[in-house]
Each structure stands twice: as structure tokens, then as C-alpha cells.
N, C-alpha and C positions, 0 to 999 in steps of 0.2 A: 748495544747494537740496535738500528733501529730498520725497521723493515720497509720498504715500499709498498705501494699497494700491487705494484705488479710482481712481486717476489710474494706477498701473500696470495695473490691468485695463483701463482704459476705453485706454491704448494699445495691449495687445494684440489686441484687439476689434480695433482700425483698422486694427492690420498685418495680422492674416489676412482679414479683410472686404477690404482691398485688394489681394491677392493673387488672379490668375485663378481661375475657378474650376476649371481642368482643374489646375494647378499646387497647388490647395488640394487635389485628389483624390488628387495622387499623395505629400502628406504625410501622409494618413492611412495608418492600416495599410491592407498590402493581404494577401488570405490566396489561398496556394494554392488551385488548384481539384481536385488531385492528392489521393484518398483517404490517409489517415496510417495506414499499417500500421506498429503497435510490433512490435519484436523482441520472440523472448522476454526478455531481458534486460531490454529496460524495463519487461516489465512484470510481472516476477519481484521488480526495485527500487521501482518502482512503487505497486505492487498486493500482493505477496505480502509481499514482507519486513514492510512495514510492518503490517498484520494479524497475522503470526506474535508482531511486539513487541507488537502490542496483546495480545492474547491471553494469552501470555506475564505479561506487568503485570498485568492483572486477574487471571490465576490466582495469583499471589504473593499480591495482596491479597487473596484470598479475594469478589471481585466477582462472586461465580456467574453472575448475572443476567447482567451485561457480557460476561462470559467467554464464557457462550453466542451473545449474540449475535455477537464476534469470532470463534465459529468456523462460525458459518452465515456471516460474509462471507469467511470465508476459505475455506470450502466452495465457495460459487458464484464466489471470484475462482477456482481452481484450476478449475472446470470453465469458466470463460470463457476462460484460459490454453491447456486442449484446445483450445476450438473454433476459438481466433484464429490459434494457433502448433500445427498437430497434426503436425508434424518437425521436427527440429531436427537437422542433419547425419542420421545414421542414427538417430535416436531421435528411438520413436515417442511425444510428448509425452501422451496421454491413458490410453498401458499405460503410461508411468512413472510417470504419477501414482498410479494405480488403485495399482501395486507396491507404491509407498514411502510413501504419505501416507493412505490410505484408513484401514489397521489404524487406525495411532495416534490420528487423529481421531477415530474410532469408539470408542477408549477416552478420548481427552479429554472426548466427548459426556457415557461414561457417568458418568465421575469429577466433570463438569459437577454433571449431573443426582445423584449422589448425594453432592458437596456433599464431597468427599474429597481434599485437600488434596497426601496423599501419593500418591495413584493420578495425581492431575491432575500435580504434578511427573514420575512419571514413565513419562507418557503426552507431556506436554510434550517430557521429553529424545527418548524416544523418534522424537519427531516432526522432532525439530533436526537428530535422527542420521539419517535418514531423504532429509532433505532433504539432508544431505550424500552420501549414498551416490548421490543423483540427480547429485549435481555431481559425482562422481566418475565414474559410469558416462557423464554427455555429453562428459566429456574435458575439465572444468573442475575440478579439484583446489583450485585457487589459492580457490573460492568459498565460504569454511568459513563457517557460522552456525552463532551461540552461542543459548545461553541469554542473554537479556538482562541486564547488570547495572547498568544507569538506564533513564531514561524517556529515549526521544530525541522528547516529547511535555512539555514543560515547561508547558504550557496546560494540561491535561488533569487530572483525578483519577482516579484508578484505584482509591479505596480504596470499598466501597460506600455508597452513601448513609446518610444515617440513616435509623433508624428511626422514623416515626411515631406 
């Protein structure tokens, strides 16, 4: 005997219609009522890494436009980073950033904005190194970022659009 797909839905329908309704509340999700504080860790995996790759991509491809905007979101994830996580064991997470990430951005901006390739690569590196010296000084070593060498964005184009 073979079923339709509308003779399986139309049993589904029965079995949960016929299930209590307290019994039918407690299959549905149910959510915490407990506020979700991310580590910084999640939201370093999160939030930042994935901004640095984008970033990163579009400056290889010469996507100025894109570029920029990946570094205005990686500008205000790192200052959301401050506000949500401002210690981290003894570091103070909004001077480490200021330390290590501020310079280099400030030259990714201008390299953005003048459209320079090799300033924007090594403003980029700069910024990789940067974010390592931070994982070095919270007493996380083990935490080394690269310069990207694929897209971990396989949806995405990074090269700019055309011209019209």
C-alpha cells in the first residue's frame, strides 16, 4: 500500500491535534528565560574572525567598496566585543583592542580609501599580527590567525561587480 504525501500529512495533522494540549506545549521548543552572555570566545569565532576573512577576500579582490564596508563592521563588532566582554582574566579587553587593532585599521581605512593594493595587503598583515600579539598577551598562544587562503564563504563573490 503506498501513501501520498497528502494522506501523510492529513495523519500527522490527527496525531498532534490529538495530543493534549499541555503535552503538545511541552513538544514545542521551549527557551530559556536566563539572559545569553557570549564569551569572548564566541564572539571573537562569531563576530570577528568571520569579518577579518571577509575583509581580507575583498581586499585581495580589489573590492574597495566591500572592503570598506567589512571594516566598518569589524570596527563596531570590536567595539561591541568592549562593551559585552571589558575583562578577560586580567585583560582589560577595550585597552587591548585600542593597543593592537586600532593602528592597523586606521591604515586598512586609508589603503581602502586610496584604492592601494599593496598598502591594503600590508595593513591587512599587519592587522593578523596584531590580533595575534592579543592572543598572546590573554595567555592564549595556541590562537594563531592567518591571512586567509580560500573563502570559508563559498555563496559569496568577493570579486567587484561590474561595471555599468
Amino acid at each position: 500500500m503506498t501513501s501520498s504525501p497528502r494522506s501523510i500529512l492529513a495523519l500527522a495533522i490527527l496525531l498532534v491535534s490529538a495530543v493534549p494540549g499541555t503535552a503538545r506545549q511541552q513538544m514545542d521548543e521551549s527557551k530559556s528565560a536566563a539572559p545569553y552572555h557570549p564569551g569572548l570566545g564566541e564572539l571573537m569565532t562569531a563576530f570577528v574572525q568571520p569579518r577579518h576573512i571577509k575583509l581580507g577576500l575583498a581586499g585581495a579582490a580589489q573590492n574597495w567598496a566591500y572592503a570598506a564596508y567589512e571594516l566598518g563592521e569589524l570596527t563596531e563588532t570590536f567595539d561591541d566585543v568592549a562593551e559585552l566582554v571589558p575583562k578577560h582574566g586580567n585583560l582589560a579587553i577595550p585597552e587591548a583592542i585600542a593597543s593592537t587593532v586600532k593602528q592597523p585599521m586606521s591604515a586598512l581605512d586609508a589603503a581602502i580609501k586610496a584604492k592601494d593594493a599593496a598598502a591594503f595587503n600590508k595593513a591587512y598583515a599587519d592587522l593578523t599580527a596584531s590580533c595575534n600579539a592579543c592572543h598572546q598577551s590573554a595567555d592564549h598562544p595556541v590562537i594563531v590567525i592567518q591571512v586567509p587562503m580560500s573563502s570559508a564563504f563559498p555563496d559569496q563573490d568577493f570579486r567587484p561587480p561590474p561595471q555599468k
